[in-house]
C-alpha atoms as one frame of an Amber mdcrd trajectory, in Angstrom:
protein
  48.746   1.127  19.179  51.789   2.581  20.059  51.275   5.177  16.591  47.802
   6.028  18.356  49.410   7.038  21.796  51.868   9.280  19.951  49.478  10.503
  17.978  47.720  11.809  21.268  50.587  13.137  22.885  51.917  14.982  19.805
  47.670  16.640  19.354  47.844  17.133  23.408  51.109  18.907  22.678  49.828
  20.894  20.633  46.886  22.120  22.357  49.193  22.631  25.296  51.282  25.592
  22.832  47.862  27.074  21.525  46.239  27.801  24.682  47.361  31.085  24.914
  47.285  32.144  21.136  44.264  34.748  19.770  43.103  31.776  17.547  42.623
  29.459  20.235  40.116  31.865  22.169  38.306  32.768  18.637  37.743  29.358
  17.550  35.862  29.136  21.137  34.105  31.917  20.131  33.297  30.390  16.478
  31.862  27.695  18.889  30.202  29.307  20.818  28.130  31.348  18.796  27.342
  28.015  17.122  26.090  26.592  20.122  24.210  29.624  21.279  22.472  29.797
  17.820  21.515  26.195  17.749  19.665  26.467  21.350  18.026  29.495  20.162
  17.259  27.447  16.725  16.043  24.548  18.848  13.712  26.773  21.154  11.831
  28.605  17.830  11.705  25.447  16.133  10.041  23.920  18.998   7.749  26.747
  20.196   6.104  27.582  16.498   6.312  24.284  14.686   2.894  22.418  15.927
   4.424  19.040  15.100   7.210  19.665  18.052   4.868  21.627  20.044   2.043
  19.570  20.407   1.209  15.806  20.360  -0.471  14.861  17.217  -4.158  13.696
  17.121  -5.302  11.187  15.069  -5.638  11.494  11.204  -3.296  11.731   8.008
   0.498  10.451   8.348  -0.339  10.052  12.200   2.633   7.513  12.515   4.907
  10.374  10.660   3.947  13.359  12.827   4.203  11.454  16.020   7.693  10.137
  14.897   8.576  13.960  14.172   7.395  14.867  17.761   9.021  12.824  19.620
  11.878  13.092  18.020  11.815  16.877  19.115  14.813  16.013  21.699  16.938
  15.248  19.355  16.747  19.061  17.510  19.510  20.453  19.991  22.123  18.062
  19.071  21.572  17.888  15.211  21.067  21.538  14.677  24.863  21.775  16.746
  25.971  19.179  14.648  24.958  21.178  11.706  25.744  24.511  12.389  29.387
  23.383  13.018  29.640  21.912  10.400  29.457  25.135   8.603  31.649  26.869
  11.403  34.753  24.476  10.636  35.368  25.987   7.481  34.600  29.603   8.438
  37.034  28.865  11.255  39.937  28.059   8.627  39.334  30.299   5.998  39.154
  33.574   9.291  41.693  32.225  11.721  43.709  29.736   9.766  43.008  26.712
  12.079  39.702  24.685  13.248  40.980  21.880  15.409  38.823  22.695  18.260
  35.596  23.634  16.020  36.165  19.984  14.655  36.730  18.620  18.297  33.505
  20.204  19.439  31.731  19.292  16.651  32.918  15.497  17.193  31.664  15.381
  20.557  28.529  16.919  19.796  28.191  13.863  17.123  29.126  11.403  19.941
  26.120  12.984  22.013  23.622  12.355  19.111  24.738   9.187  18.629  24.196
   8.100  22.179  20.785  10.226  22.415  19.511   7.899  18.974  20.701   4.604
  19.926  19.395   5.152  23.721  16.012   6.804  23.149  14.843   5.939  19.441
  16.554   2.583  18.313  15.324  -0.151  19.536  17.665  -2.933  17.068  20.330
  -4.356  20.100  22.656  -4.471  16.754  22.309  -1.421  15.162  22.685   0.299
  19.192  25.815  -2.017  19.407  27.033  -0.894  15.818  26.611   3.299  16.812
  28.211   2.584  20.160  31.281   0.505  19.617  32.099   1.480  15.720  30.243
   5.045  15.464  31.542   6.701  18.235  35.402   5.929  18.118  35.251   6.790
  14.385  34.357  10.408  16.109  37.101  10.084  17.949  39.310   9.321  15.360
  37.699  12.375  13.228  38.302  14.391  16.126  42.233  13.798  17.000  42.462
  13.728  13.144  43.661  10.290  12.877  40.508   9.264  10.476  42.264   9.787
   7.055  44.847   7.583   8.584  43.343   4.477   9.846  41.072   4.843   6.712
  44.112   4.462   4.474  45.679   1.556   6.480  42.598  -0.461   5.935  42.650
   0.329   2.523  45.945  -0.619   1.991  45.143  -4.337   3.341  43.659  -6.003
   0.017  43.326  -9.456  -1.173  42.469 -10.354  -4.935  39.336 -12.412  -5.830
  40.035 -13.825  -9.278  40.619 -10.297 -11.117  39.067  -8.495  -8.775  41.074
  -6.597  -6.015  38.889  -6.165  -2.402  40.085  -4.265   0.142  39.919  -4.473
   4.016  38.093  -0.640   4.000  35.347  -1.807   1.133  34.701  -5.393   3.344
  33.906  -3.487   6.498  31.861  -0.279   4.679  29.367  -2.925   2.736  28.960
  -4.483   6.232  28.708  -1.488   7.981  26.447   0.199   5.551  24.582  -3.369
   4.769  23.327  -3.567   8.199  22.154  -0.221   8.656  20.577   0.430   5.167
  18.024  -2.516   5.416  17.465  -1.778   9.048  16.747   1.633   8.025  14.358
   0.314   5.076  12.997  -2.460   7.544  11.855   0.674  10.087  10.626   2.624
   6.536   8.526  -0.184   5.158   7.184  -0.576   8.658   6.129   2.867   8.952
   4.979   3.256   5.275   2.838  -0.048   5.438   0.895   1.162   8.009   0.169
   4.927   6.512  -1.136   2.824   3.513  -3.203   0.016   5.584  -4.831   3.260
   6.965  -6.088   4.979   4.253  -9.655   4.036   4.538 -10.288   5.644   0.987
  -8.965   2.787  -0.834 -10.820  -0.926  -0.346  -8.947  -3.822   1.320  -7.265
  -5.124  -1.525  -5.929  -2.277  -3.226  -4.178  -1.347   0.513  -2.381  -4.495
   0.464  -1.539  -4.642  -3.086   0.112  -1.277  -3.093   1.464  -2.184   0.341
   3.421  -4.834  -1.078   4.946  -2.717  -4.135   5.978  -0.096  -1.559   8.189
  -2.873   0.067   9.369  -4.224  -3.163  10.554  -0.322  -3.788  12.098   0.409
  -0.500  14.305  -2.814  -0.919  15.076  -2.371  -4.429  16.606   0.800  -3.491
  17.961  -0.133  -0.510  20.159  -3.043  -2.864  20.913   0.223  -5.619  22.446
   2.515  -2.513  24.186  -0.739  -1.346  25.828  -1.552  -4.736  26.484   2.478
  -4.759  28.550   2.013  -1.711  30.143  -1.175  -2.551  31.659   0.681  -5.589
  29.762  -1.801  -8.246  29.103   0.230 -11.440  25.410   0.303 -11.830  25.634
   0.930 -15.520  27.075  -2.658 -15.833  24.102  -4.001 -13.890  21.412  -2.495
 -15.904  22.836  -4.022 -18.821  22.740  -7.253 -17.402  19.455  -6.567 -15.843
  18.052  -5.637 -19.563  19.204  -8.819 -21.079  17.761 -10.676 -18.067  14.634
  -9.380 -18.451  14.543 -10.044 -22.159  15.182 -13.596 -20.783  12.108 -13.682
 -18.434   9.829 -11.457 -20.754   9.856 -14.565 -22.726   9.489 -17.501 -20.667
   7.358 -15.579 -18.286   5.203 -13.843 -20.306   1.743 -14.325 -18.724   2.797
 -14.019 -15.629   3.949 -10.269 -16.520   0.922  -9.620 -18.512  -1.127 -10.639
 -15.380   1.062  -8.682 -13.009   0.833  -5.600 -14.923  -2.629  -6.120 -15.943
  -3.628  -6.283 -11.999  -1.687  -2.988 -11.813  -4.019  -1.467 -14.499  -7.269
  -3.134 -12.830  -6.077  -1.008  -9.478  -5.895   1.904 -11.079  -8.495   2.133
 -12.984 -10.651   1.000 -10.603 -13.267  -0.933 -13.187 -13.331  -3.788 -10.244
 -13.435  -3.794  -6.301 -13.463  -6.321  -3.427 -17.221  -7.677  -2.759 -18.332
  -6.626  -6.804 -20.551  -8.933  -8.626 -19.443 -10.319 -11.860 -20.477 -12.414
 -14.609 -17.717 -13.678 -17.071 -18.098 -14.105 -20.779 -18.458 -17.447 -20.760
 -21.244 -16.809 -18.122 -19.674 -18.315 -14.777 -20.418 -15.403 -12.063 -19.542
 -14.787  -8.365 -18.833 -12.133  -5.981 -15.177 -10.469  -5.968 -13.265 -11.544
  -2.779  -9.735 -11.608  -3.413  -7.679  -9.673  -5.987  -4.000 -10.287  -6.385
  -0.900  -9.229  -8.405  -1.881 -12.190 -10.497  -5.732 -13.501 -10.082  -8.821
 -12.581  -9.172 -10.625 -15.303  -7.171 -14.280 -15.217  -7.681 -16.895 -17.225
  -4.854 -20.045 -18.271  -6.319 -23.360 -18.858  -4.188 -22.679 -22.791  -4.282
 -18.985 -22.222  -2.321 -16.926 -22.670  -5.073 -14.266 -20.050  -5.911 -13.461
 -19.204  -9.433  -9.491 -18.485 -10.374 -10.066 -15.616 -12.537  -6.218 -14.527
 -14.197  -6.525 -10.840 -14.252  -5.309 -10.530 -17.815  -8.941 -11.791 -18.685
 -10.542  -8.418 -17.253  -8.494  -6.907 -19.838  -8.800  -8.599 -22.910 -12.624
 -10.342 -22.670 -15.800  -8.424 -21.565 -17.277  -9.183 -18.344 -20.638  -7.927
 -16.308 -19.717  -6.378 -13.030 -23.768  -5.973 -11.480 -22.393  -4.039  -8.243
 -19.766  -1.719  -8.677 -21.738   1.779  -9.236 -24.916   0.596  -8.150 -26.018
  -1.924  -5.956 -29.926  -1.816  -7.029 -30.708  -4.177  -9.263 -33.831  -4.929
 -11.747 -35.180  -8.568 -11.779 -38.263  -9.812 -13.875 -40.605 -12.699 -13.225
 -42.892 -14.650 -15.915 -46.203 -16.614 -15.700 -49.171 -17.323 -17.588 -52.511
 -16.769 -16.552 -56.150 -18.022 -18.661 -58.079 -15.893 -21.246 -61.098 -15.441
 -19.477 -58.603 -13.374 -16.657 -59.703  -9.912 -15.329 -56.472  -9.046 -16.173
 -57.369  -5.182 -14.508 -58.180  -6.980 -11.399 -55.048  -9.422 -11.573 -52.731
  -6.421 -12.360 -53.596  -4.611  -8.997 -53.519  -7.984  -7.156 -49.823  -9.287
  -8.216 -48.712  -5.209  -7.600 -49.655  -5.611  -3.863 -48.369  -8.981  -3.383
 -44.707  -7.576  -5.497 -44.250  -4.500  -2.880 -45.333  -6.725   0.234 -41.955
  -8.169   0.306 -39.604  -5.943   2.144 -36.388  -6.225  -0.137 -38.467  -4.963
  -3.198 -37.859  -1.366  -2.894 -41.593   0.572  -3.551 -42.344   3.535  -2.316
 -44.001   7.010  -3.980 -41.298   8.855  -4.685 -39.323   6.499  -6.598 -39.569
   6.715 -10.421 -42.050   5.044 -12.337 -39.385   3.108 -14.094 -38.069   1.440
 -10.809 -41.550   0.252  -9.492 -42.762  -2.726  -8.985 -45.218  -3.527 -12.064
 -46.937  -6.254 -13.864 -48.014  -6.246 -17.602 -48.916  -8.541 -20.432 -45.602
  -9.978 -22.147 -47.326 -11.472 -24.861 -50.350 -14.173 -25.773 -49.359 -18.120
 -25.797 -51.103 -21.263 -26.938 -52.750 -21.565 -23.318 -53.105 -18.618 -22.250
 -51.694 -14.868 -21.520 -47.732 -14.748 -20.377 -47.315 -12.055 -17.853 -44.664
 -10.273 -17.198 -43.703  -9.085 -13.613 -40.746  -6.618 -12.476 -39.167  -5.140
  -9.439 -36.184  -3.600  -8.211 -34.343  -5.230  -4.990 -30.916  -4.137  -3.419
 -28.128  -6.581  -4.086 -28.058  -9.905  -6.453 -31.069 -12.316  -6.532 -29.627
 -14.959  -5.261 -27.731 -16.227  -2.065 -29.220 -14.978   0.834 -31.603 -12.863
  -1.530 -33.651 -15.475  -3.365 -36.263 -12.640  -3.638 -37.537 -14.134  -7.231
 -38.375 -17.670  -5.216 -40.409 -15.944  -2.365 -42.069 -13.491  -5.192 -43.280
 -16.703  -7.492 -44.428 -18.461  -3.857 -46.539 -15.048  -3.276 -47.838 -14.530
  -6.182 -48.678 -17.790  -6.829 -50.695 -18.456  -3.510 -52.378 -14.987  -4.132
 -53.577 -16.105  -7.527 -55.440 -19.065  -6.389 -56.589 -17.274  -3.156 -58.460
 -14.906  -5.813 -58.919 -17.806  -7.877 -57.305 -17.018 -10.945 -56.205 -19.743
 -13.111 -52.274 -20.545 -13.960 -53.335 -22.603 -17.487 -51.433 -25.547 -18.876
 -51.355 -27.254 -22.423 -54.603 -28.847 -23.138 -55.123 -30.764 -26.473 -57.759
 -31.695 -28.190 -58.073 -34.548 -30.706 -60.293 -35.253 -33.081 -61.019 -38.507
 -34.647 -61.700 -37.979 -38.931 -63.606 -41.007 -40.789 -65.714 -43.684 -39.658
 -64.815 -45.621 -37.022 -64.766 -49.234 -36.941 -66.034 -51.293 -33.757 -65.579
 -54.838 -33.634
């Protein structure tokens, strides 16, 4: 402590003796002109660009833009930050000295610190952290005492096995710990819900690609981390190749379904609330789709764990996915002696009465409702009936059960005869009678 007070009397010393010298009054011009040009800077920036200017409405990257406007107050202060930055070294190369550039320049940090921890932060730890750590580390930079306190704590070490850690490197990786997965915390936040509202892409796919985005903001969040720790990342993606050499092998369907659900997404071949029929003929409607299974509900209530690898490697029917309309045919037999003109017209009518079969005009003739002889049976003449409905047959659509109640109550209302198998059997030789 008692270095530190010396410290300040020696730099108050010192800018006692260059009060009066020319450089002293041109690094206040250096700073001035810096401080002029950023309020100038800041009043352009924030009279042409619209995202300063004027709240954002509604629409693409909303979260984004309004972050960007309302951080509009905080221009001022960077752009002074920034601009001298560039003047310190101007200031030594011109006049030989830039102590009081690099004093303004660490008070101008000090006021963005406190405008960002007081107006935008709303973490009590990373506020504390900016307050009590960030700011007298300006202070140090700005009585030029940083390089030195930096090298004390460097010089305090303590060996872990063969491995030397210093006081500095314990304190950075906290420092920069803390405030690297806040900031991806805040990112994943904000990214999360540009994704969640991008109604272009179904339910599902949002969330999936939700959760790699997180996965990827952490995973580099660990890589800066390990950066800063001083951990050489060439070392680490050695180990992490032989690691995943490891777990290629002894969890080897659980990639090929993870990656195979990342295909399914982008390709797009299935999509929440799809019907589809497996190879092995089990079907049900899509309603979940994970990095690892599909889960399939069938009309009964019973949900089908589909792994998506299967999508992949086996054919499936998906009835939905392009086209909801579907074509559905009906059979039934009716007796020789049929007007089969007459019977024709009748079953027509009764097909387009119900109102999920989709008739009409100007639909072509290949998607009306029709009725035609399938082919001629032992009792009598198998008709063949078909229509096109919106949506799967079955469920809350059992069109085909209402169609065969129709047309079966129309056929005997025009009395038209559904046959069944009659035999006849004749008795060869004489017959004995007792």
């Amino acid at each position: 402590m008692d270095r530190v007070i010396e410290q300040l009397e020696a730099a108050w010393r010192d800018i006692v003796v260059h009060l009066g010298t020319p450089e002293f009054y041109s690094q206040i011009g250096l700073a001035l002109v810096a401080l002029v040009s950023a309020w100038v800077l800041t009043v352009i920036l924030k009279g042409r660009v619209r995202v300063f200017r004027d709240v954002p409405q509604p629409g693409t990257l909303h979260d984004v833009r309004l972050a960007l406007h309302n951080a509009h107050s905080l221009l001022l202060p960077i752009i002074v930050v920034l601009l001298l930055a560039i003047a310190t070294p101007i200031s030594l190369s011109v006049v030989g000295e830039a102590w009081l550039v690099r004093a303004v320049q660490g008070v101008a940090v000090i006021l963005l610190v406190y405008s960002l921890a007081s107006r935008f932060i709303g973490s009590t730890t990373i506020v504390f952290i900016l307050k009590w750590i960030g700011v007298p580390i300006a202070l140090l930079f700005i009585v030029g005492l940083l390089d030195e306190v930096t090298g004390h704590l460097e010089s305090v070490s303590f060996a872990v096995g063969n491995i030397e850690i210093t006081l500095l490197a314990v304190l950075r990786t906290f420092l920069f710990g803390i405030l690297l997965f806040w900031f991806g915390r805040v990112s994943n936040a904000t990214g999360q819900r540009v994704i969640r509202n991008r109604t272009g892409l179904d339910v599902s796919t949002r969330e999936v690609v939700a959760k790699l985005f997180e996965i990827g903001i952490y995973v580099v969040m660990l890589l800066l981390l390990l950066n800063v720790v001083g951990i050489d990342l060439t070392a680490l993606a050695v180990f992490g190749g032989a690691l995943g050499v490891g777990l290629g092998f002894g969890l080897q369907q659980i990639a090929s379904n993870f990656v195979s659900g990342i295909i399914i997404l982008l390709d797009r071949s299935i999509t929440i609330g799809d019907f589809i029929e497996l190879e092995d003929g089990r079907s049900g409607t899509l309603r979940e789709l994970t990095m690892r299974s599909a889960t399939l509900e069938t009309f009964d209530g019973k949900d089908i764990m589909v792994p998506n690898e299967q999508f992949i490697t086996t054919t499936f029917v998906n009835w939905t996915h392009y086209n909801q309309k579907q074509r559905y045919s009906l059979n039934f037999q009716v007796a020789y002696d049929t007007d089969l003109e007459a019977m024709f017209e009748i079953v027509r009518e009764t097909v387009q009465s119900h109102p999920k079969v989709i008739t009409g005009d100007d639909l072509p003739i290949a998607e009306r409702a029709d009725a035609e002889i399938e082919s001629f049976g032992d009792s009598g003449i198998n008709i063949l009936v078909e229509f096109w409905m919106e949506g799967i047959d079955d469920g809350d659509n059992r069109v085909g059960a209402d169609l065969l109640m129709m047309i079966w109550t129309a056929l005997r209302a025009n009395d038209i005869h559904i046959p069944f198998p009659q035999r006849e059997v004749r008795v060869l030789g004489d017959v004995k009678t007792s």
